[in-house]
N, C-alpha and C positions, 0 to 999 in steps of 0.2 A: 694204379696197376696192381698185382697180383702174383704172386709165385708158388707154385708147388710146396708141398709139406714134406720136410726131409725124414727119412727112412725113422721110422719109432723105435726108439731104444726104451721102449718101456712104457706103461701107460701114462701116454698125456696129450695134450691138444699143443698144436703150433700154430704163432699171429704170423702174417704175412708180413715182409723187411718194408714198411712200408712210413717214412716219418711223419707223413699226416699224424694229425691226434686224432682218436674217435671222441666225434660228436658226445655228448652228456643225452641221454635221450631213455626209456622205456628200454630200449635193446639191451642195456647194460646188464644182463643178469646172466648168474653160474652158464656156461653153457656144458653139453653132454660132451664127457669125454670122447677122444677119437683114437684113430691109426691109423696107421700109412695104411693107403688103401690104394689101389689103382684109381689112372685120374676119371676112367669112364663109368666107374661108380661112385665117385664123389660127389656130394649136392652141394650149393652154396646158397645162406640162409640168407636170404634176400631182408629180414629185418634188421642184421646187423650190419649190411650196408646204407649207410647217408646218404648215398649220391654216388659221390667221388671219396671216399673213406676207404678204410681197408674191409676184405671179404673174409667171415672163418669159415674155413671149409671143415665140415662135420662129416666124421665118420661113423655112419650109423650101425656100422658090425665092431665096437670095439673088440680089440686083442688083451689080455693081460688086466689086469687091477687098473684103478682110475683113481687119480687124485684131481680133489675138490680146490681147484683155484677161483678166486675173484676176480672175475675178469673189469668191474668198476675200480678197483683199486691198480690195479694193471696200467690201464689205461691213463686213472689220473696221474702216476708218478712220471709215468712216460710226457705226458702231454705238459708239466712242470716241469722236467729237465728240458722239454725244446725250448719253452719260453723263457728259460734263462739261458738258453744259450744264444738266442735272440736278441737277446735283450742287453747281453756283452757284446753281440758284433755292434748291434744298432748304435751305444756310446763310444766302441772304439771308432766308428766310423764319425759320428757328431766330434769325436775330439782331434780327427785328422783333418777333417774341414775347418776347424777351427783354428787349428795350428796353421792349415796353409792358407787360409784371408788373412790371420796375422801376419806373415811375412809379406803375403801381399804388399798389405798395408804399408807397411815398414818397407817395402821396396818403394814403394812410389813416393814419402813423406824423404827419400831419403836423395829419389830424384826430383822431386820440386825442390828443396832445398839446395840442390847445386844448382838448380837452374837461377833460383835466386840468388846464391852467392856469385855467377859467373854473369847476372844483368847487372849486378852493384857496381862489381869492377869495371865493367863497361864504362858505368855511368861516371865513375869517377874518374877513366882516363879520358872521358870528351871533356869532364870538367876543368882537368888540370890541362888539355889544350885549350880551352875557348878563354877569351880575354875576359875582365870583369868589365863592366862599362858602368857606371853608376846610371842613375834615372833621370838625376840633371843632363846628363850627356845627350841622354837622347831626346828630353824636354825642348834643349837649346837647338839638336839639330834638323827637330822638326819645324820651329819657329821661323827657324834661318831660310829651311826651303821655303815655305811658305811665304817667307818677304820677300826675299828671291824674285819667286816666279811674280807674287803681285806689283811688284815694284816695275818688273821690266813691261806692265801694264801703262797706259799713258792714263794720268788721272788717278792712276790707285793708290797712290802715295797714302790719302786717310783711309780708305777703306782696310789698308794693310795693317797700319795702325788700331784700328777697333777689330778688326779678327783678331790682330796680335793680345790683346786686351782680356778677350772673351776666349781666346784656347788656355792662355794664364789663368784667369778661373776658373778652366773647366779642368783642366791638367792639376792643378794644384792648389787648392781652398783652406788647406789646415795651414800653413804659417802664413802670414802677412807679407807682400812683396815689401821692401824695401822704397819703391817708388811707387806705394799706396797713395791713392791722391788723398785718402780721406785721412790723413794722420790724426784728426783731432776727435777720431773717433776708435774707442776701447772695441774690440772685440765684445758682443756680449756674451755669447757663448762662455767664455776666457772669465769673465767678469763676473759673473753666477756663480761656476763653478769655484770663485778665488771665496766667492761671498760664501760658500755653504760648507767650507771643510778648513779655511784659514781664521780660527780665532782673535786674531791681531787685524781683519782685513775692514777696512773700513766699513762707518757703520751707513745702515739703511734703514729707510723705513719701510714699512711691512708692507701685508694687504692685509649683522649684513643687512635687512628692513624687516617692520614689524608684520602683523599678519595679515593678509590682504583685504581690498578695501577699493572701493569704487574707485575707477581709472578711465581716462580718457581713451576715444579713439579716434584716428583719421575717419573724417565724414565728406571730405571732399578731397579730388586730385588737383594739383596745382595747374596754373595755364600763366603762360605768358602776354603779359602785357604787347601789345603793337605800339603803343604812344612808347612805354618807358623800356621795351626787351626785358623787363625784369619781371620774373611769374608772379601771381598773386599767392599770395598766406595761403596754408592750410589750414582747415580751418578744423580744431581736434576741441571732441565732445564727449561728455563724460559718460561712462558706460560702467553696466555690471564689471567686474575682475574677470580676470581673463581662466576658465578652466582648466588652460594647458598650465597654469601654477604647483597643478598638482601630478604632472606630468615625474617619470623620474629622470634621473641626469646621464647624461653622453658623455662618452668620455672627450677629450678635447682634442681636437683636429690638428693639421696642420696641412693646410690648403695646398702653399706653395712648394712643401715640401724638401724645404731647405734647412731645416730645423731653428735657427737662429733664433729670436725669444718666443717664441709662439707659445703662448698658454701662460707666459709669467705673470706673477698677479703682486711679483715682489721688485719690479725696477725700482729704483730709488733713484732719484737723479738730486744735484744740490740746485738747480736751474732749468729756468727753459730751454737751454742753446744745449744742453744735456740732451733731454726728452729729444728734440730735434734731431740731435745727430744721429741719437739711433732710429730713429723714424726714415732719416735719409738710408742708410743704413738698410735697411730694410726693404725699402723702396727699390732700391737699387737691387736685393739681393729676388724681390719677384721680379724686377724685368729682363733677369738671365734667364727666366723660364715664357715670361707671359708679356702680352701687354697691359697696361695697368691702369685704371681708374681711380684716382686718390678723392675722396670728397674730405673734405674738410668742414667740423663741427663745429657751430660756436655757441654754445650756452651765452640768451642774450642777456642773461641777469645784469643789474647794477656793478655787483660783487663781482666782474668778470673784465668789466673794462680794464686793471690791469695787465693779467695774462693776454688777452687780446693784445693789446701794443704792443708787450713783449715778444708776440709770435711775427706779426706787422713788422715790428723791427730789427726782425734778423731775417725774414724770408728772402731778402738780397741774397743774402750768404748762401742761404739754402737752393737759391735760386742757380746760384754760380753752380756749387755744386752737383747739381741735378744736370744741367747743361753740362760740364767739364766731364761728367761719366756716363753719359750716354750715346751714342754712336751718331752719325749724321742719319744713316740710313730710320735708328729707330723714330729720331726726332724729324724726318720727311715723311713716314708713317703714321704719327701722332702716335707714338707707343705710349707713350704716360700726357693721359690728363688729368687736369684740376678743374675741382668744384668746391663749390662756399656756401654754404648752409647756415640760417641761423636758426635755434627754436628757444622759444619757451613754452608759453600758453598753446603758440598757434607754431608756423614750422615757413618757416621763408628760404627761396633759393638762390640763390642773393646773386650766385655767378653761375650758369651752364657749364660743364667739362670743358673746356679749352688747353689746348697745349702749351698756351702763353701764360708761363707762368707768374711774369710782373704782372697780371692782372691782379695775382691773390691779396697781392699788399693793399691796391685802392680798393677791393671788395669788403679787407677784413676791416677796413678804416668806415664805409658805411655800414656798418652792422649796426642794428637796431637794439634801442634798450627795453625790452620787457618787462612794464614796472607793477604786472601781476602775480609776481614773484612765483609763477607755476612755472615748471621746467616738466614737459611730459617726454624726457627722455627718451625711452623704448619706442616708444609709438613715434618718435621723430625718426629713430633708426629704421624702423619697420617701413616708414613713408619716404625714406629715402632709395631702400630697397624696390618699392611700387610703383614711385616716379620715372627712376633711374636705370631702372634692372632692362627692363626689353632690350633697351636699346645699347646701354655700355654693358650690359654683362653675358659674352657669348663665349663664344669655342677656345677664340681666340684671346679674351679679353677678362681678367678681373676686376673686380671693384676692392677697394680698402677704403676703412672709414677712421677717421682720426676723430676722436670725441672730446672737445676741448670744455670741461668744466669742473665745478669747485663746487658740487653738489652732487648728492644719488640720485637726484631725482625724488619726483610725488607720485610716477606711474611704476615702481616697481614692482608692482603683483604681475605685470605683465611679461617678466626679464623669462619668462620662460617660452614663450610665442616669438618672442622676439629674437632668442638663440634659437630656432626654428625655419623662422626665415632668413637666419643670416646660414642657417647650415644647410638650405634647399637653396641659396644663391650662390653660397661657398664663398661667402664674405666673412674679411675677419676684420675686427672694430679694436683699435688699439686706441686707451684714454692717457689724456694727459689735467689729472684730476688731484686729488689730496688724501691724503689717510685719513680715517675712520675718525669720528670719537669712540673712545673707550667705551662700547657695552652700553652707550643710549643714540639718539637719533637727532636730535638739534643741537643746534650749536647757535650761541648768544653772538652776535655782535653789536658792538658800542658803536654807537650812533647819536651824536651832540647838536641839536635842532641850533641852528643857527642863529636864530633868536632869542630865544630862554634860555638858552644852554644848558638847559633839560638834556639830560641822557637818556635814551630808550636801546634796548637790547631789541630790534627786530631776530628772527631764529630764520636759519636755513635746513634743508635737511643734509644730513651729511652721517649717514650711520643707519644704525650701526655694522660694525664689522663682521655678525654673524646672522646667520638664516632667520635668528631670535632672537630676542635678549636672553644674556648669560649673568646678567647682575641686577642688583634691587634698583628698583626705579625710585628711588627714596634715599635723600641725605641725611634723615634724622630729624631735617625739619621739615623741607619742602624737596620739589624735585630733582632732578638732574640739573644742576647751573654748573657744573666745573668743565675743564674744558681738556681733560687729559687724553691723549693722544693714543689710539688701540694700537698703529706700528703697521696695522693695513688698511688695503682700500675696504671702502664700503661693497658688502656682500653683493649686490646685485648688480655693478659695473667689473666686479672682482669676474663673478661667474659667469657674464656677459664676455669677458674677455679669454677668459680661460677658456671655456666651451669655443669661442669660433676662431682660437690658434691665434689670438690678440698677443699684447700687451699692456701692463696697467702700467703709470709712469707716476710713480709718488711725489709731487712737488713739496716744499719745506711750506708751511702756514706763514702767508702774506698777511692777514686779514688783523684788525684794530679787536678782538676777543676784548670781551667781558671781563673788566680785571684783571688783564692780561699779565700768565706771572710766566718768564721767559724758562724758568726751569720746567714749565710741563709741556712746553714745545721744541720738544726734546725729540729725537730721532734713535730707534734700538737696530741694533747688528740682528741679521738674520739668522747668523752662526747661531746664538741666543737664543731665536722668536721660531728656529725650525721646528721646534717642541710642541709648540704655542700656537701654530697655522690653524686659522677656522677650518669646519667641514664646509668644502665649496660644492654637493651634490644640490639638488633639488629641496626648494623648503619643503616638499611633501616628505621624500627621503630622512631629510633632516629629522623632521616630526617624527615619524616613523622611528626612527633610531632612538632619541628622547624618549621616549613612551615608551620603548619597550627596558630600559633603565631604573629600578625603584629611585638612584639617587638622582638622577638629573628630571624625575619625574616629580618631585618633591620640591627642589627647587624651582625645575620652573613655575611649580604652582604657589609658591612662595613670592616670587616674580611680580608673575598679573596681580597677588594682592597687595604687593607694595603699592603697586599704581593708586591706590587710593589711600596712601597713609600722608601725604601731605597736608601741614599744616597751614591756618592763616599765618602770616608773617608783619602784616601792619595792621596796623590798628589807629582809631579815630582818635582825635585829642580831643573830641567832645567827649565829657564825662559822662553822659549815659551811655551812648552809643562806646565808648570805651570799657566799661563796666561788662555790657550783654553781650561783646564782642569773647571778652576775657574769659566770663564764665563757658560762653559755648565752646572753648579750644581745652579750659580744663577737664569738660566732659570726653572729650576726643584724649586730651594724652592719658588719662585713664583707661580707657579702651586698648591702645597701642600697647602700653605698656605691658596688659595682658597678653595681647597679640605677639608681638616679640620675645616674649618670655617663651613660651609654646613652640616659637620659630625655633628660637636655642635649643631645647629639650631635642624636638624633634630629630634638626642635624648631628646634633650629640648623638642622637640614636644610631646616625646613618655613618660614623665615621670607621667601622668598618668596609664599606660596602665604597667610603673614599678612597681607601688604598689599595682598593680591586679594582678601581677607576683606571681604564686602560690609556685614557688620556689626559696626557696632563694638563692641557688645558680645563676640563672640568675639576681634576683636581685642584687648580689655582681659585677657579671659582666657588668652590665648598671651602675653601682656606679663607678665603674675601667676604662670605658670605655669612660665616661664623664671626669669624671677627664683628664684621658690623652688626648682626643682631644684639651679639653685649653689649659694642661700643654706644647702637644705638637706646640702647634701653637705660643708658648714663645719661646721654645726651636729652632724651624725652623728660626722664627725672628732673633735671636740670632747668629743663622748659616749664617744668610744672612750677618749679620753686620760683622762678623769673616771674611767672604769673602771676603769683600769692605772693612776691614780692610789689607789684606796679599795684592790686590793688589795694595794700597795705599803705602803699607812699604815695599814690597817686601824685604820678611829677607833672609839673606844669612845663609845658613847649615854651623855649625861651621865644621863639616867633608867634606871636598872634596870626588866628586867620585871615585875611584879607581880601579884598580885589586881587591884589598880585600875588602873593603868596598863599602855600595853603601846606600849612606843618601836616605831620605825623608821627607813629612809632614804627621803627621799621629792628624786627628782630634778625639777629645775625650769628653764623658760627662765632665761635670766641672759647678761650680759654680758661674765664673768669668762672667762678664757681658760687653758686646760690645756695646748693641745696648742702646740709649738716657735714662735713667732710666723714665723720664717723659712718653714716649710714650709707660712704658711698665708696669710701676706699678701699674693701675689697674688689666693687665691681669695676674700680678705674683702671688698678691693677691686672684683673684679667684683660681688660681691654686691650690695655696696653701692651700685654704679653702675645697677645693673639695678633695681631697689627705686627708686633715685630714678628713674630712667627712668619705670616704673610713674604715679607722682606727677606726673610733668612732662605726660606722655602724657590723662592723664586726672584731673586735679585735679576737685576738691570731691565727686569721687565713691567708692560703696564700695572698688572695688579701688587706687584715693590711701588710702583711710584702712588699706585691710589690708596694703600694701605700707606706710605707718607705724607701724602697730601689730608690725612683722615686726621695722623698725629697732630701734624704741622695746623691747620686750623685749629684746634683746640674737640675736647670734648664736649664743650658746653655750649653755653649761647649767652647773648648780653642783647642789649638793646639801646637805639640813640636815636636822635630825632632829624628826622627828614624833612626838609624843604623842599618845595616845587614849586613850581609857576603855576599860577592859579589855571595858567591855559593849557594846562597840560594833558588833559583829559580830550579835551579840543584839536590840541596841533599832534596828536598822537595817529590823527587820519592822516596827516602830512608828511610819516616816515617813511619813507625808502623800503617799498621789501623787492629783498634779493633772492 
């Protein structure tokens, strides 16, 4: 808007009261002074209007003198005092909004909080009226109604009974009833937990195969006989290794869902009636959920007929029990049945599932002995699965498979195919089998031919305890013959069981071993061997992991070339043939000797790169590994001097050879010493010191006991003369293999 120009006191120009600011623009310059002039001679300069701005009105007849103002400078002071005066309301107003959502605020933080302090007291005056009632209370007076009502049923008397039984275990599973029928069985749960954090708790034995290698496969489905009802053999045929080997690992199930041992690979039992009771146990604790298919395994080796009777002679017991906790209703059902399995070579189904459990004792009494000493393990389990599965394994119905043997098996390349099919059936394989040898794969047993009384060592497989070998496959003279005990199962019944929510069941060594010395069948606490647990993933995994390690890369390769340091060990008591024999072993322990030497250097190099070693277990084994390349570089010396000792004396066999008889030299660990003691007493000393190190480092465990077994034999070697039976070469086809 616009207003007149008040009366001129003098020459000058008047802006109209107008707070707009003028625009910044060309118009901005001196304008001609003016004077009140009447308003109908007044003009108004249309350039120094913006729009909506102020108008100057010009008067073009000025009155009196004129003074020269700036009208840009005017304007700007003007148009800087508005926007500070703006610009103080604008924050006083931002700081009174801000002040009143504060108290807002603080009003309402101040009415939720009494709201909350007045639902507290509520809460705690319904609490101080309402009674306590414990959970027993109302455990018991649910029970009561419900016997109650079914009692006053005609006939319900049992049926009330086994509800009563099954709401008990579903109400309440963590303490043990008092009127447990099963008293003679440990919680395992309970019994794990006592194993892996109480030092003082009794001891156990722990829980793998070398690298794969042509295995058998199922090539026919079984069929039943019409003359005898009992199916015929499978008949299993050798095949490439299975590809799924290199498969990686799963982690480990548990089927039933009730946690109890699933996946343990460390059960220790001191007996069969042990293993059993947890298997009952177990049994019992799937058919609170399912109905159950139990097959039963029997490894039909030689080496097996005892556990076999063992199981035969208590399955009464197991029998009663299995009867005495299952309900009438489950067993009108056929909720749990049994089947009987034998394998070795070939795979026989000795008993069809049947709910009548006294069948199992006369089935397991005909079991077959398989005197091909192949056990194609995996591939039995797989063919159990192919036979059996259609028809027992459905919505309603599991399968469990109890694996009864004292061997790993000859088909483990395939333990990966075969946790495959047990975890696309959702079968779990619990064994009742033996620990490991220490860090190799046969195991010697003593065998006395009944007629010559010749001894021969047939070998079973039973090892080793990890995905690979972790130790030299070399004594210093010849191969693995000791018989020390690793504390777990062998790797691929281990991982078989782990993977499909199994159990492994460690039995104590029944078996007549090779020189059997009772201190190396010896059993270790877990508290102890928790450090010490193999890797149980995938041997591809495994491998993987190995190889990507400079030290465990070193030794393994140290490893496979022990595999060929074995020496001959007899020798001919014919004197040429004794002579060309001698010389050709002295050209070999010259070899080693260099060989070994080199081994030492190397791991000397690598024993930083040991105490970055994140497991201890491969630290025990670069501790065992060392030792024995000194000890054995004493021991080879020692061989040499024995050598150059026989062809120097060349001793005559107090037996002549004969028709019956037929002498030899048979060389042997020993303490006795050939070579200079000067040129050897520093290296005996390291030896020795490295061994006990071993021991200090890792007491009550296998590599303590094989770094004393290394002492205790001696460092050296000696030699004495053997006799046999002329037919001993002959009745050698006649031994037993297990």
């Amino acid at each position: 808007m616009s207003t007149s120009l008040p009366p001129a006191s003098g020459d000058s120009y008047a802006l109209m009261d107008d707070p707009t600011p003028i625009l910044p623009g060309p118009s901005a310059v001196p304008a001609a002074p003016t004077s009140s002039i009447p308003s109908s001679s007044r003009q108004t300069n249309p350039a120094a209007d913006p729009g909506e701005g102020l108008n100057l009105v010009i008067d073009p007849e000025p009155i009196g003198p004129t003074v020269a103002v700036s009208h840009a400078a005017t304007v700007d002071a003007q148009a800087a005092a508005e926007a500070k005066r703006r610009e103080a309301e604008a924050k006083k107003a931002q700081v009174e909004a801000e002040k009143q959502a504060r108290a807002e605020a603080k009003a309402r933080a101040k009415a939720e909080k009494a709201a909350a302090r007045a639902t507290l007291r509520a809460r705690k005056r319904s609490q101080r009226t309402m009674p306590v009632i414990p959970g027993w209370v109302g455990s018991m007076a649910v029970h009561a109604g419900v016997l109650v009502i079914l009692l006053l049923l005609p006939g319900a008397a049992e049926e009330a009974i086994d509800l009563s039984k099954r709401l008990n275990a579903a109400v309440d599973t963590s303490v043990a009833s008092v009127e447990e029928p099963l008293k003679i069985m440990a919680d395992p749960s309970q019994v794990r937990s006592e194993y892996l954090t109480d030092p003082n708790a009794n001891p156990v034995g722990g829980v793998l195969n070398p690298s794969p290698s042509a295995t058998p496969v199922v090539a026919a489905a079984a069929t039943v006989s019409s003359k005898s009802a009992m199916p015929q053999a499978v008949e299993l045929s050798a095949s490439i290794a299975s590809p799924l080997a290199s498969m990686p690992s799963m982690p480990a199930v548990d089927f039933a869902g009730g946690g109890g041992i699933a996946g343990d690979v460390t059960q220790a039992v001191d007996n069969v009636d042990q293993a059993l009771d947890q298997l009952v146990r177990e049994i019992l604790r799937e058919l609170q959920r399912t109905k159950l298919t139990v097959v039963w395994m029997f490894d039909e080796s030689n080496s097996m007929k005892d556990d076999q009777q063992a199981i035969r002679d208590r399955f009464e017991r197991i029998s009663s029990e299995l009867i005495d906790n299952t309900s009438s209703e489950q067993r009108r059902s056929a909720a749990l049945l049994h089947a009987v399995v034998g394998f070795g070579q070939q795979i026989h189904f000795d008993l069809e599932p049947t709910p009548d459990v006294t069948r199992i004792k006369e089935a397991i009494t005909n079991l077959r002995i398989d005197m091909t000493g192949t056990e194609n393990t995996m591939q039995s389990v797989q063919a159990v699965i192919a036979r059996l599965g259609s028809k027992y394994i459905t919505k309603e119905r599991r399968m469990l498979i109890v694996l009864v043997t004292d061997e790993s098996g000859d088909d483990g390349a395939r333990v990966e195919e075969t946790i495959q099919a047990c975890l696309a059936a959702k079968v779990s394989v619990y064994v009742i089998g033996r620990q490991s040898l220490f860090g190799t794969d046969k195991l010697h047993i003593a065998y006395t031919d009944p007629v010559t009384k010749d001894v021969y060592y047939p070998t079973i497989q039973r090892g080793p305890e990890t995905a690979d070998f972790e130790m030299l496959q070399f004594d210093g003279l010849h191969g693995r013959w000791d018989e020390v005990p690793s504390g777990f199962a062998p790797y691929e019944l281990a991982r078989l069981t782990k993977e499909t929510g199994g159990a492994y069941f460690i039995l104590p060594n029944e078996e007549e071993l090779r020189r059997r010395n009772r201190r190396l069948e010896r059993i270790y606490s877990i508290t102890t061997l928790k450090e010490y647990v193999p890797d149980y993933e995938s041997r591809a995994e495994y491998l993987a992991k190995r190889e990507k390690s400079e030290l465990r890369r070193v030794m393994a390769a140290f490893i496979n070339q022990s595999k060929q340091f074995p020496f001959r060990h007899h020798f001919s008591v014919d004197p040429q043939r004794f002579v060309s024999e001698i010389q050709a072993v002295q050209r070999q322990t010259a070899v080693r000797l260099t060989q070994l030497a080199e081994m030492e250097k190397a791991l000397r190099a690598l024993e930083k790169l040991r105490d970055r070693e994140p497991e201890k277990r491969w630290q025990a084994a670069y501790d065992l590994m060392l030792a024995q390349t000194v000890a054995y570089q004493v021991k080879v010396f020692e061989y040499q001097n024995l050598l150059a000792h026989l062809l120097q004396t060349k001793p005559v066999p107090k037996v002549k050879p004969s028709r019956e008889r037929t002498p030899d030299w048979e060389v042997f660990h020993s303490p006795k010493k050939y070579a200079n003691p000067d040129a050897t007493a520093k290296k005996y000393a390291e030896a020795e010191e490295l061994l006990k190190r071993v021991i200090e480092r890792h007491p009550n465990t296998p590599w303590a006991d094989f770094a004393k077994h290394e002492l205790d034999r001696g460092l050296s070697v000696d030699y004495h003369e053997r006799v046999l039976d002329a037919r001993y070469s002959e009745r050698a086809r006649l031994v037993p293999k297990y």
